[in-house]
PADOMAR-990106 format. One line per field, with one value per residue (C-alpha): residue in three letters; residue number from 0; x, y, z. Coordinates in nm, 4 decimals. Layout:
BEGIN
res	[ALA,...]
n	[NUM,...]
x	[X,...]
y	[Y,...]
z	[Z,...]
***
This chain:
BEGIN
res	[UNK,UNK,UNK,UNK,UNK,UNK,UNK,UNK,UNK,UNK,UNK,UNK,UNK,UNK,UNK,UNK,UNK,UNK,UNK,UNK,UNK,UNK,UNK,UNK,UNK,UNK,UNK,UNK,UNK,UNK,UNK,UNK,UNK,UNK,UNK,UNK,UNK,UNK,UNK,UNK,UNK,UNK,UNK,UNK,UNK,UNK,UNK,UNK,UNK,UNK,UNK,UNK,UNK,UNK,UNK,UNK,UNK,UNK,UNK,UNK,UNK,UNK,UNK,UNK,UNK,UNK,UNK,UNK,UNK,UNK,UNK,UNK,UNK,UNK,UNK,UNK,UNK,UNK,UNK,UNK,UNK,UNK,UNK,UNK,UNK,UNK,UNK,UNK,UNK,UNK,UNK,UNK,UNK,UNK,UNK,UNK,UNK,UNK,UNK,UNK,UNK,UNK,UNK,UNK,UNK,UNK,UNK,UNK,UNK,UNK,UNK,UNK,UNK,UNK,UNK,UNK,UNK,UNK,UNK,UNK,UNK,UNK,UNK,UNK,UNK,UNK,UNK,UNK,UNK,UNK,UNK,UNK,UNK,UNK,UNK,UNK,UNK,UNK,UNK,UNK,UNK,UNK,UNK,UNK,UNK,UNK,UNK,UNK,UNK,UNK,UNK,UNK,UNK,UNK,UNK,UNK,UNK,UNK,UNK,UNK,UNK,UNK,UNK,UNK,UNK,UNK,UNK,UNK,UNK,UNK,UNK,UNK,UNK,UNK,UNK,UNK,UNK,UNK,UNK,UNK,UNK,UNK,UNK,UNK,UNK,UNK,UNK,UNK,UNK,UNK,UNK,UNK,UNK,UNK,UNK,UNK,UNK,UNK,UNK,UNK,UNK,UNK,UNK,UNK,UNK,UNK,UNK,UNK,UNK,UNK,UNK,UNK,UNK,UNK,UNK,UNK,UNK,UNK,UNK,UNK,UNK,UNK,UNK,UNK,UNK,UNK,UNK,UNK,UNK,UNK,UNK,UNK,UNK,UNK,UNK,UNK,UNK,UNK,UNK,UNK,UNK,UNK,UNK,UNK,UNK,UNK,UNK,UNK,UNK,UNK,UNK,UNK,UNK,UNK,UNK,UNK,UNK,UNK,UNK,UNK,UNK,UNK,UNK,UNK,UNK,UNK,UNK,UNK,UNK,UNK,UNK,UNK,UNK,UNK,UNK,UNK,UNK,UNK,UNK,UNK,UNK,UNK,UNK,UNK,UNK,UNK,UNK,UNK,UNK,UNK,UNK,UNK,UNK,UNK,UNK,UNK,UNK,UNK,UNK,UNK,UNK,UNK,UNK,UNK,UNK,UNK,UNK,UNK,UNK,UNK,UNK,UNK,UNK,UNK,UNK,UNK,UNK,UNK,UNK,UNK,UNK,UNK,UNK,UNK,UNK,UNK,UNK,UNK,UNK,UNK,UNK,UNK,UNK,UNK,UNK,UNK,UNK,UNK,UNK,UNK,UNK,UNK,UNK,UNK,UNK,UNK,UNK,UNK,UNK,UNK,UNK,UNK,UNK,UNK,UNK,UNK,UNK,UNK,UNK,UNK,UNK,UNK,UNK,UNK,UNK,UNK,UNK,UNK,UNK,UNK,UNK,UNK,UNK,UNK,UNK,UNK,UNK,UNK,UNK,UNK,UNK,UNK,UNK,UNK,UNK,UNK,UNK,UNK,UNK,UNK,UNK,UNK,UNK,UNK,UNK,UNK,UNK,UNK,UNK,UNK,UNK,UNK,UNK,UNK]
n	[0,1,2,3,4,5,6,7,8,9,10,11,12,13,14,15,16,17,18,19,20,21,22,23,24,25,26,27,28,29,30,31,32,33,34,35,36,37,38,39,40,41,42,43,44,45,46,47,48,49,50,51,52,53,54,55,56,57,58,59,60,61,62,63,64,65,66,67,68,69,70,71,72,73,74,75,76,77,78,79,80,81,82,83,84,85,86,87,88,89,90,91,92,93,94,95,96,97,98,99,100,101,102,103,104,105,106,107,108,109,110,111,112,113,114,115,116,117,118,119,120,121,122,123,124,125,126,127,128,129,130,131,132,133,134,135,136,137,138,139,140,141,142,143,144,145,146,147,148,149,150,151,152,153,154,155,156,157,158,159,160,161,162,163,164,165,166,167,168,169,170,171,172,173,174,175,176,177,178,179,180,181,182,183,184,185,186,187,188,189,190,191,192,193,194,195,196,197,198,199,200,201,202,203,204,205,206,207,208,209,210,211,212,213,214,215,216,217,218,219,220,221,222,223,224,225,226,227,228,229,230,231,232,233,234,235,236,237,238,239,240,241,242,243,244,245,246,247,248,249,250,251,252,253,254,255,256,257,258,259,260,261,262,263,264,265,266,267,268,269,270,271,272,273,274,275,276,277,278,279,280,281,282,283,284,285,286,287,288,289,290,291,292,293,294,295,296,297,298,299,300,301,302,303,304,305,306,307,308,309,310,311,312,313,314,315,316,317,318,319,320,321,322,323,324,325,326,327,328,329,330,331,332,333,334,335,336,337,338,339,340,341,342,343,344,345,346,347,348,349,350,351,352,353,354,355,356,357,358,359,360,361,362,363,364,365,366,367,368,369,370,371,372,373,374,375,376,377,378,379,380,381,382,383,384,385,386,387,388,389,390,391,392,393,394,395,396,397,398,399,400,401,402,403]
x	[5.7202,5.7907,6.0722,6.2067,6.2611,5.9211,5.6326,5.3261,5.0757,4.8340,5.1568,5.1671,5.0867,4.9139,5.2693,5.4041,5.0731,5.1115,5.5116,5.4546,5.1522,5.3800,5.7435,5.6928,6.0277,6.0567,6.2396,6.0940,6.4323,6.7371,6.8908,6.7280,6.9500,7.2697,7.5339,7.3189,7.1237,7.2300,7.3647,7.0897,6.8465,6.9420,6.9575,6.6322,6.4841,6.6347,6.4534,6.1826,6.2433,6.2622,5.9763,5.7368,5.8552,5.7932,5.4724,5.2776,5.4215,5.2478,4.9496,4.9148,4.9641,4.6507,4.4788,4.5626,4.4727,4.1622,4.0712,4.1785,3.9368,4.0992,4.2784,4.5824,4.6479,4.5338,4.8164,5.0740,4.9332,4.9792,5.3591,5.3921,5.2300,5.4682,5.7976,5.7827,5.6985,5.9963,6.2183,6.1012,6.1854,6.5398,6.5807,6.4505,6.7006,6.9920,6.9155,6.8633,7.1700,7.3310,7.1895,7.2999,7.6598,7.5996,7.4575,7.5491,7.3892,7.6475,7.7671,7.5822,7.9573,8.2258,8.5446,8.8697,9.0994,9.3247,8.9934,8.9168,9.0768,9.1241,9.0782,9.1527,8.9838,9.1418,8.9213,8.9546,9.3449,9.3907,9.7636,9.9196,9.5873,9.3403,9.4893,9.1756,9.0365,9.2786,9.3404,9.7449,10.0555,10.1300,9.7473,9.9124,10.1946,10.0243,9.7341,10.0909,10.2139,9.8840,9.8668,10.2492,10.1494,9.8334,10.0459,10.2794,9.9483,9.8548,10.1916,10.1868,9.8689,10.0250,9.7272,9.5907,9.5014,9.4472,9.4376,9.1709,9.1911,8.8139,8.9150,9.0339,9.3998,9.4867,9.4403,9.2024,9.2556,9.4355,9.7508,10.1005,10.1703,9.9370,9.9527,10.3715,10.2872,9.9832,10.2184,10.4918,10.2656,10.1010,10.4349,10.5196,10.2050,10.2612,10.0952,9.8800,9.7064,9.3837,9.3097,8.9675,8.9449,8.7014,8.6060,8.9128,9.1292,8.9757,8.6907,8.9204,9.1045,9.5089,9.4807,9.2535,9.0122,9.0413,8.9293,9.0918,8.8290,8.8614,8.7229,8.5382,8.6766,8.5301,8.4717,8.7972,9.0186,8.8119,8.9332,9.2479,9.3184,9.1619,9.4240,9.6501,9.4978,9.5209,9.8722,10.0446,9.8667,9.9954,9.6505,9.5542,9.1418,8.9944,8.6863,8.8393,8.7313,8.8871,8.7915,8.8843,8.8282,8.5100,8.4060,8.3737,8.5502,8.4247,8.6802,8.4651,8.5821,8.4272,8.4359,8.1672,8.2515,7.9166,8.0129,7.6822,7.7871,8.0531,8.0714,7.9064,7.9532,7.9789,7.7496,8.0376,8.1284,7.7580,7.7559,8.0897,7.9636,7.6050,7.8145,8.0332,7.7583,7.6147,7.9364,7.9705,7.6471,7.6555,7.9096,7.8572,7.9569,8.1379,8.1142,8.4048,8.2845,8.3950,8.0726,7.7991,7.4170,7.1575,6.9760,7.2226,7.2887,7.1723,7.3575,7.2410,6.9350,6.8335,6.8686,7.1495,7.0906,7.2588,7.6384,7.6798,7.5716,7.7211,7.5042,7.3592,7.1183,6.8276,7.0865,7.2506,6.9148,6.8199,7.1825,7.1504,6.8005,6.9030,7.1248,7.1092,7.4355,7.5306,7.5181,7.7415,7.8981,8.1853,8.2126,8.3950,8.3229,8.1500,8.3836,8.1500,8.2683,8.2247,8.0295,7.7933,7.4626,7.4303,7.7962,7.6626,7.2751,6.9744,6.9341,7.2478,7.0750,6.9752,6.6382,6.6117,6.8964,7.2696,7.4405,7.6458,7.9382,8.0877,8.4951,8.5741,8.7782,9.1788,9.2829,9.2643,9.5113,9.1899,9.1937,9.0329,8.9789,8.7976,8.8802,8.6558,8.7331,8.5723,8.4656,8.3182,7.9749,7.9607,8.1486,8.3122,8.3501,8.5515,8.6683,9.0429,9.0889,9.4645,9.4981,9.4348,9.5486,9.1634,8.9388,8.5932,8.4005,8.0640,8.0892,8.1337,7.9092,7.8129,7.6817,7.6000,7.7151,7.4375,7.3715,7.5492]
y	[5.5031,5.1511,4.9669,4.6938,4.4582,4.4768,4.2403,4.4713,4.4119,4.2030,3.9554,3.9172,3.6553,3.6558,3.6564,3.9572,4.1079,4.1740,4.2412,4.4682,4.6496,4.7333,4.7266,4.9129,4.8899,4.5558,4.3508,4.1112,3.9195,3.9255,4.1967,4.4175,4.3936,4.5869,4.7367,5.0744,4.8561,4.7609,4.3995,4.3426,4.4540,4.2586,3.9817,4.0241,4.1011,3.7771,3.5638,3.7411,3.6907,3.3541,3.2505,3.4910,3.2569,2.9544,3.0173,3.1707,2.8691,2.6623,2.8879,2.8273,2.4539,2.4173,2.5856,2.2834,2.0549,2.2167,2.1933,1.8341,1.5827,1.2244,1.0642,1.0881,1.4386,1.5578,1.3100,1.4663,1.8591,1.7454,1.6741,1.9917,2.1578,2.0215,2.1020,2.4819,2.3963,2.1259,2.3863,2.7180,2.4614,2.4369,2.7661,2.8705,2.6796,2.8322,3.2105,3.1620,3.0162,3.2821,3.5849,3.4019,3.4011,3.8019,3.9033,3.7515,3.8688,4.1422,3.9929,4.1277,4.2025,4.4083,4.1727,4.3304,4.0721,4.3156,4.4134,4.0551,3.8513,3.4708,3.1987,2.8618,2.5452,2.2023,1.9840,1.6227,1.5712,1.2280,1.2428,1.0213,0.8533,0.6326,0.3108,0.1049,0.2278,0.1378,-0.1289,-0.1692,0.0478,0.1519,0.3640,0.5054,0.6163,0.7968,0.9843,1.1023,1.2289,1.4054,1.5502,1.7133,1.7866,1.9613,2.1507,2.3051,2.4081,2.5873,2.7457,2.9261,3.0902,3.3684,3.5699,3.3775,3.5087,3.2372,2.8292,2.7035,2.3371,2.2222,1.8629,1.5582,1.6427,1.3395,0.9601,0.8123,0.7386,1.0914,0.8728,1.0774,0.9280,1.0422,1.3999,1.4014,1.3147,1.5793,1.8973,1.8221,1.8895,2.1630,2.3331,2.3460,2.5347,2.8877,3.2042,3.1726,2.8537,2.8269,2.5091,2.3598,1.9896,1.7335,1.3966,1.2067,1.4269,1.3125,1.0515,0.7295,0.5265,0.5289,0.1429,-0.0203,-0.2557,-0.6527,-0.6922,-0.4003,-0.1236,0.1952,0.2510,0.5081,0.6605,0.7284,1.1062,1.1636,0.9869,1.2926,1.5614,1.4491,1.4706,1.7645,1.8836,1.7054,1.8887,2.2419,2.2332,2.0604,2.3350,2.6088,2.7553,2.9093,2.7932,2.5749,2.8095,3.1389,3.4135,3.7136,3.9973,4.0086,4.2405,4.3617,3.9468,3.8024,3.4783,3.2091,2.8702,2.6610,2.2990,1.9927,1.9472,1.7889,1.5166,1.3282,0.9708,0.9556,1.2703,1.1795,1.5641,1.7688,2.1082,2.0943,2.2927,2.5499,2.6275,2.6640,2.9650,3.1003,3.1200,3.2530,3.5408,3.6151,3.6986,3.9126,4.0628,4.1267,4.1504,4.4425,4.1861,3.9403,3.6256,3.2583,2.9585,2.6989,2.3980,1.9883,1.9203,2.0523,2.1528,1.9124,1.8600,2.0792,1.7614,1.4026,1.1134,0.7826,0.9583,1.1328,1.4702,1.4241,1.3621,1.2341,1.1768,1.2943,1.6499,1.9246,1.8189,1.9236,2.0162,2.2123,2.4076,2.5559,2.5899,2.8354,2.9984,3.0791,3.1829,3.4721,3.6109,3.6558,3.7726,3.4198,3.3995,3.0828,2.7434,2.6340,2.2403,1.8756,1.5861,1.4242,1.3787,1.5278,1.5266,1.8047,1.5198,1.5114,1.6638,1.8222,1.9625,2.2631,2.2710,2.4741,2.2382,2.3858,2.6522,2.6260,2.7322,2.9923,3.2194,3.0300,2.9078,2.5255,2.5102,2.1495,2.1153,1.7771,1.5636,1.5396,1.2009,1.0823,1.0761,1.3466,1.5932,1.9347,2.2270,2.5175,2.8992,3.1806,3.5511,3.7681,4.1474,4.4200,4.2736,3.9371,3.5985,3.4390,3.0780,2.8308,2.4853,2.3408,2.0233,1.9563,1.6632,1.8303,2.1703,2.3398,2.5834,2.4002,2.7114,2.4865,2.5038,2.8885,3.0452,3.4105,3.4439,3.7701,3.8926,3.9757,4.3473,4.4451]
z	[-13.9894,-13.9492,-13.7633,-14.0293,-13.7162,-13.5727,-13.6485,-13.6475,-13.4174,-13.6436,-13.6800,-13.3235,-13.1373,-12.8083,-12.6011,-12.8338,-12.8210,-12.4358,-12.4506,-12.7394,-12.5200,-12.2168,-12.4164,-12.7260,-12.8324,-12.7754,-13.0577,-13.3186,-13.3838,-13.2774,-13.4580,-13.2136,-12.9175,-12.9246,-12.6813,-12.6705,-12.3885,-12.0813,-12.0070,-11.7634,-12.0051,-12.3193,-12.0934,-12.0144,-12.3694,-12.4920,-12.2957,-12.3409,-12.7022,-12.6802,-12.4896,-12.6595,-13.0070,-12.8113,-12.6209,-12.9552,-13.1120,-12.8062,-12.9023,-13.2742,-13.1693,-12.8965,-13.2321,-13.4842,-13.2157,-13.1198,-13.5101,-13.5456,-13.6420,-13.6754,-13.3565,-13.5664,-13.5731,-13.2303,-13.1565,-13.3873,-13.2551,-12.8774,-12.9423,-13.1376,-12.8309,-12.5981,-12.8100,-12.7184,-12.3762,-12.2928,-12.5225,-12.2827,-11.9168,-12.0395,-12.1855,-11.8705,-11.6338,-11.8926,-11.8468,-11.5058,-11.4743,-11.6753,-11.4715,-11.1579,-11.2829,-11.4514,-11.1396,-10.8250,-10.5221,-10.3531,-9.9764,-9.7425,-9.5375,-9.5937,-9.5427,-9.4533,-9.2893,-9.1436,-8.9251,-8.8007,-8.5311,-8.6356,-8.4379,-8.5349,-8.3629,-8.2979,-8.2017,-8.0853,-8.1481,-7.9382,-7.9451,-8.0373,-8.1495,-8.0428,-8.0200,-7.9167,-8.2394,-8.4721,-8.7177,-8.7285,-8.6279,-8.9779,-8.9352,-8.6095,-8.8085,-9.0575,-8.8381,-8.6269,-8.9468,-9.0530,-8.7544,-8.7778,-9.0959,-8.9980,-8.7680,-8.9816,-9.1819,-8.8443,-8.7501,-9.1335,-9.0806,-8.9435,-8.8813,-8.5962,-8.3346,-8.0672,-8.1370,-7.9245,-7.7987,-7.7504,-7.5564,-7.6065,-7.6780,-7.5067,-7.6821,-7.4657,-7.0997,-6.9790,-6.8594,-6.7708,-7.0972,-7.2990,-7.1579,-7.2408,-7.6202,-7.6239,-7.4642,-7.6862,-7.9900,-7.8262,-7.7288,-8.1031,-8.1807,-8.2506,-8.1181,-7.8122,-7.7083,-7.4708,-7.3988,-7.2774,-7.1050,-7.2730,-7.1368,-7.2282,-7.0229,-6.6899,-6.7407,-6.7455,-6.5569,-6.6353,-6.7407,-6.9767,-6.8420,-6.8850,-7.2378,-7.3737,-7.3307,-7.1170,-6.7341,-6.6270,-6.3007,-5.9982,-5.8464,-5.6644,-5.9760,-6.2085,-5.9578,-5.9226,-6.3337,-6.3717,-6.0952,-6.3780,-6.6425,-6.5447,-6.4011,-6.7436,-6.9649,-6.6859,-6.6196,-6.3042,-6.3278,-6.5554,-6.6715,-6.8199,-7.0612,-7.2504,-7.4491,-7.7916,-8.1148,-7.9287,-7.8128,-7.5228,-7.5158,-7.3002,-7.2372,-7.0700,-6.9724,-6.8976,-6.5129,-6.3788,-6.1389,-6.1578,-6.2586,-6.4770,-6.6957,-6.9822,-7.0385,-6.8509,-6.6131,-6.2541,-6.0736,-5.9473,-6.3013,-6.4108,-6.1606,-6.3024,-6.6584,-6.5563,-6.3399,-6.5852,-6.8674,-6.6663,-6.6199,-6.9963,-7.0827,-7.3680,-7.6048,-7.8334,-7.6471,-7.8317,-7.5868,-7.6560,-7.4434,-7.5899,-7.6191,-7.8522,-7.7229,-7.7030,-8.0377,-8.2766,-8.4936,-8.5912,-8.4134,-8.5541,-8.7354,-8.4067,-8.2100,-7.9990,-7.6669,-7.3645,-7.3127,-7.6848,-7.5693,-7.2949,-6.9434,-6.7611,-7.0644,-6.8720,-6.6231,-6.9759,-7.1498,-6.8119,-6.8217,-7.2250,-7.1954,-6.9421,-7.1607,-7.5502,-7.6099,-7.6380,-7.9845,-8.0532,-7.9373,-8.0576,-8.0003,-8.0480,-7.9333,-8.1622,-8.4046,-8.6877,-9.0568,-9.2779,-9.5117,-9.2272,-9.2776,-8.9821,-9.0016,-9.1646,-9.1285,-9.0290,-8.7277,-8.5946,-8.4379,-8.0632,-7.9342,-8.1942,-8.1693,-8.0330,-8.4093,-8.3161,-8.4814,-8.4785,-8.5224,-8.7208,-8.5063,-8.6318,-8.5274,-8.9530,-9.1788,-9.3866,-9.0769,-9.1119,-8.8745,-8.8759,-8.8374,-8.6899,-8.8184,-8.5145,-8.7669,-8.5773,-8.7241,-8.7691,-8.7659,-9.1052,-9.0613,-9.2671,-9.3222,-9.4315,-9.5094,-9.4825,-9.6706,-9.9881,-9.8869,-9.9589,-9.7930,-9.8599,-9.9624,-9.9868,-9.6133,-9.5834,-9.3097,-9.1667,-8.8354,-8.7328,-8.4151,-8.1198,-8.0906,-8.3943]
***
């Protein structure tokens, strides 16, 4: 017995020939899908369908053109030969498409948020702002008010766990001043705050040099505001660490008192973090240092190197190496975008196994931040940009955590 919508086999050409060989019940037209199959499969068998029509008519056309005789109409058989073959491409890129949206890949996490602790990063505040950098008052005004603004954003999240402060919460030159404006905002942030000290805290002299620019300091000026630093933000040691939702948390501030260092570790708190992985080596670790690891983005079309990366770099490389938990950085500093490349890239990832993750600066009137959710098996992280009050999924990014 005969199916009515079923070419027979002589009728077939070579592309039904083989579909017809392995699919018997394959259908000649398009009265031959119905709901009795699944949606995957009548997916399937319609583009089937419709590249078996075009590719036999490809077929029958290489046959008129093999049989043509005058210039004329080889010509005229080659376009007709092409049709079915432009016509399959974009029929091509539309099921695709189509079983992309049908069938997205399942996550490969199970996301609860009542089982994750959030953390949300501030990176780079310089409050009030940086007023060597800007162009007139009224900008002042309006990065202050972003910043508020920003704030309030922060303080309504009300399932953060910790703010972290990753440097530079001062303007620029880590004057009395400065640090008055910075606490006032921080004291107005809700939930717990650890703070971390980057190179504008303690780098710079109080005054501005003779043509306006800033002054590095010498040793004993350094120590003396990092003194500054740690008893305005009420901490008992600069370095700390906690556990939290089953990760070690490592605060690690800039410290170093090397004059030729912007940002680097001194050699007392490179012990300190190398004794305390050890300590807690069975968790998966998150370093918060200013200051990202050398060559984890592009500055000026290079690997970043030198004062634009923690120091010193081949004391940390050693440190990291001896102990794999440490799975990621969390970093400022270098007041990278989320329209950066290398904001969210593959060359984000350290020597193979420690993820970079770069906080955008928030001294703009545009600022964003980022947010860490610590689950029991990896790390979710995400981007908010506060001046138009969206998550920017495009930037959405699983880490999974060491051991798990």
């Amino acid at each position: 017995m005969t199916c009515k919508n079923r070419v027979e086999r002589s009728d077939a050409g070579p592309i039904a020939t083989v579909v017809y060989r392995y699919y018997p019940s394959f259908p000649s037209s398009r009265s031959g899908f119905d709901s009795r199959r699944s949606l995957y499969d009548n997916v399937i068998l319609r583009s089937v369908w419709r590249f078996r029509r075009f590719f036999d008519g490809f077929a029958a056309a290489r046959v008129v053109e093999s049989h043509a005789e005058t210039p004329m109409e080889k010509m005229s058989a080659r376009k007709a030969s092409a049709r079915p073959l432009l016509f399959a491409a974009i029929l091509f890129a539309l099921v695709a498409q189509s079983c992309g949206n049908l069938f997205p890949p399942p996550s490969p996490y199970d996301e609860n948020p009542d089982e994750a602790e959030r953390l949300t990063i501030l990176a780079d505040i310089h409050l009030p702002y940086k007023a060597s950098k800007l162009e007139n008052a009224a900008e002042g005004e309006a990065r202050t008010a972003a910043k508020l603004a920003m704030r309030d954003d922060i303080n309504a999240w009300t399932d953060t766990s910790r703010v972290i402060l990753t440097g530079d919460m001062v303007g620029e030159r880590g004057c009395p001043d400065e640090y008055a404006i910075a606490l006032s905002y921080i004291s107005g942030l809700s939930g717990q705050v650890r703070p971390i000290a980057g190179n504008h805290e303690y780098t710079y002299s109080d005054e501005f040099g003779p043509t306006g620019s800033l002054v590095l300091c010498e040793a004993d000026e350094r120590a003396r505001k990092l003194e500054y630093f740690k008893t305005a933000m009420g901490l008992e040691s600069l370095q700390r660490e906690e556990e939290l939702g089953g990760y070690e948390l490592i605060y690690l501030s800039s410290d170093s008192l090397d004059t030729s260092r912007r940002v680097g570790i001194s050699p007392e708190s490179l012990a300190w973090l190398d004794d305390c992985l050890s300590a807690h080596a069975s968790l998966p670790t998150i370093i918060f240092f200013h200051a990202p690891l050398k060559g984890t983005l592009n500055v000026k079309g290079k690997p970043a190197s030198g004062n634009s990366v923690a120091q010193p770099t081949d004391a940390i490389h050693e440190i990291l190496g001896r102990h794999p938990q440490a799975f990621l950085w969390v970093s400022g500093h270098t007041h990278t975008r989320p329209s950066n490349a290398s904001f969210a890239s593959p060359i984000n990832l350290y020597d193979g196994r420690v993820m970079n993750i770069h906080c955008p600066d928030s001294d703009r009137i545009d600022p964003c931040t980022n947010s860490l959710w610590l689950y029991p098996d990896h790390v979710l992280i995400r981007t908010y940009d506060h001046r138009r009050s969206a998550w920017l999924t495009r930037l959405d990014r699983r880490v999974a955590a060491w051991g798990r």
